[in-house]
matplotlib code that plots the C-alpha trace (Angstrom):
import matplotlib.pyplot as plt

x = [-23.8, -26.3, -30.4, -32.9, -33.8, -30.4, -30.5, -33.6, -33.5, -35.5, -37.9, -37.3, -39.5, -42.8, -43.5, -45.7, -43.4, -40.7, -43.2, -44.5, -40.3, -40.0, -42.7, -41.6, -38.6, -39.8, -42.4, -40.2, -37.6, -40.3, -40.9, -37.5, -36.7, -39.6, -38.5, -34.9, -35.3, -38.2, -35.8, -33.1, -34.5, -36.7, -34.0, -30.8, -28.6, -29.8, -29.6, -25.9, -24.6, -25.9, -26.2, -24.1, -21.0, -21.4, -22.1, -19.9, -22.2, -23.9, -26.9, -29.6, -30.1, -29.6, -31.9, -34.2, -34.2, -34.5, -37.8, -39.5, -38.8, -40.2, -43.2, -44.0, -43.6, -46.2, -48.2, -48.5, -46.3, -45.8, -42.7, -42.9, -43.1, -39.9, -37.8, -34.3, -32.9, -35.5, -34.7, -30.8, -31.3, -30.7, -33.3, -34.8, -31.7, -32.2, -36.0, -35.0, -32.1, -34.3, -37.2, -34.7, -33.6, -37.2, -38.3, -35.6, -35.7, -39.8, -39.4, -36.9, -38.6, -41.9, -39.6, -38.7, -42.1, -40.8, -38.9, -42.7, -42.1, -38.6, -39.8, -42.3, -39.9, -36.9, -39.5, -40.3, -36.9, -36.4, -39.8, -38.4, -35.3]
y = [-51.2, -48.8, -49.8, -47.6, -46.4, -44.9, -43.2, -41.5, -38.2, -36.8, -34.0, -30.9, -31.0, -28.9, -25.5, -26.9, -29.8, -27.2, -25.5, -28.5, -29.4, -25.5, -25.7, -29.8, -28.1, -24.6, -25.5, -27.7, -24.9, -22.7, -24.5, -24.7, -21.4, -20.1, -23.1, -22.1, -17.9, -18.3, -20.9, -19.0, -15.8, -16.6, -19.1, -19.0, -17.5, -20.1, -22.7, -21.7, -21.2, -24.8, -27.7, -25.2, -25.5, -28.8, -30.4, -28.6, -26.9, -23.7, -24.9, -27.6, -26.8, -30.2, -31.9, -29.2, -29.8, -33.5, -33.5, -30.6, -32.3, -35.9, -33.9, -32.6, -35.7, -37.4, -34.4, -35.4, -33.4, -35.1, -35.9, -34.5, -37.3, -36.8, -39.3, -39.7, -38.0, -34.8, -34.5, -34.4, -31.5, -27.5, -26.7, -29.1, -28.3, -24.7, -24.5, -27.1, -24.6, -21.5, -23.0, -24.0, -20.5, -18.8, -21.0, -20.4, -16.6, -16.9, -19.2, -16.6, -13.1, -15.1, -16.7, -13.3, -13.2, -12.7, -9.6, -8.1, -9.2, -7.9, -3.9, -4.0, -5.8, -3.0, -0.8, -2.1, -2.2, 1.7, 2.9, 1.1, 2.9]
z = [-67.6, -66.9, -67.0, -68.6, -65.2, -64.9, -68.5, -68.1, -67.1, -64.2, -64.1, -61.6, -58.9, -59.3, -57.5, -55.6, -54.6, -53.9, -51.5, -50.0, -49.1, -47.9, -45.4, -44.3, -43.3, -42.2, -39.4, -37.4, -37.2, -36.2, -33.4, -32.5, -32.9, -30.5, -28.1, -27.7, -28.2, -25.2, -23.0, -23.5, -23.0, -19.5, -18.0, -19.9, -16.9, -14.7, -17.2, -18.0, -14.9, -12.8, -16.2, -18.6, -16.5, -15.5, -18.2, -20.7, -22.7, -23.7, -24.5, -25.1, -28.6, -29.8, -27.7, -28.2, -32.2, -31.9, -29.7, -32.0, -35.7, -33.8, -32.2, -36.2, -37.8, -34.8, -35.5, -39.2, -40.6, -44.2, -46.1, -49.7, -52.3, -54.6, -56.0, -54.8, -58.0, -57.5, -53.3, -54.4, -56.7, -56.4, -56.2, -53.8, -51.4, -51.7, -50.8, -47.4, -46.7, -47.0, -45.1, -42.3, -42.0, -43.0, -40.2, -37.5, -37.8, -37.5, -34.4, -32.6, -33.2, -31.6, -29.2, -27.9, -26.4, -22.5, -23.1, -22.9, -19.0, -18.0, -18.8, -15.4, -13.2, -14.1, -13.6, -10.4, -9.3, -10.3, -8.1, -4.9, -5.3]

ax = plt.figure().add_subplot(projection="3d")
ax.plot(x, y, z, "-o")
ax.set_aspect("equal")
plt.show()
């Protein structure tokens, strides 16, 4: 038996709702992205060679994710108001994929911020020999 609920059909979300689920997904990958690209980057080697090879892994990307979605949700970071129907659909999924990845490339190219440093220390290194 299906109830009129189940029969009707549901609208797509609105461009603005598909923006709105974009940007809920984009900014916390931001944040990673600059987080693990600037980490990585300034104290990878160290981090790989002592808790890397201890512990197993490469790196503390998924820790890192976890603390950076909670710190934007406490930072009021909204969830976008769709029904269950409208988040499951393609084009709901495609505009959370592309923020994700939008997001994560952002969050890396800002997270290369400390390469600016390593050019005067090499060039340090090359005046005292």
């Amino acid at each position: 038996i299906l109830t009129s609920l189940e029969k009707l059909e549901v609208a797509p979300p609105s461009p603005g709702q598909l923006r709105h689920v974009f940007f809920h997904n984009a900014l916390p990958f931001v944040g990673f992205g600059f987080l693990d690209n600037a980490i990585m980057i300034a104290a990878g080697t160290q981090i790989e060679l002592s808790i890397g090879v201890v512990l197993g892994i490469s790196t503390m990307a998924g820790n890192l994710a976890g603390y950076v979605e909670a710190l934007a949700s406490r930072l009021g970071l909204s969830i976008p108001d769709l029904t269950p129907k409208q988040a499951d659909m393609w084009q709901t999924r495609l505009s959370a994929h592309l923020g994700k990845a939008i997001g994560v490339t952002i969050g890396c190219i800002l997270g290369m911020f400390p390469l600016l440093f390593f050019g005067e220390e090499e060039e340090k290194l090359e005046e005292k020999n």
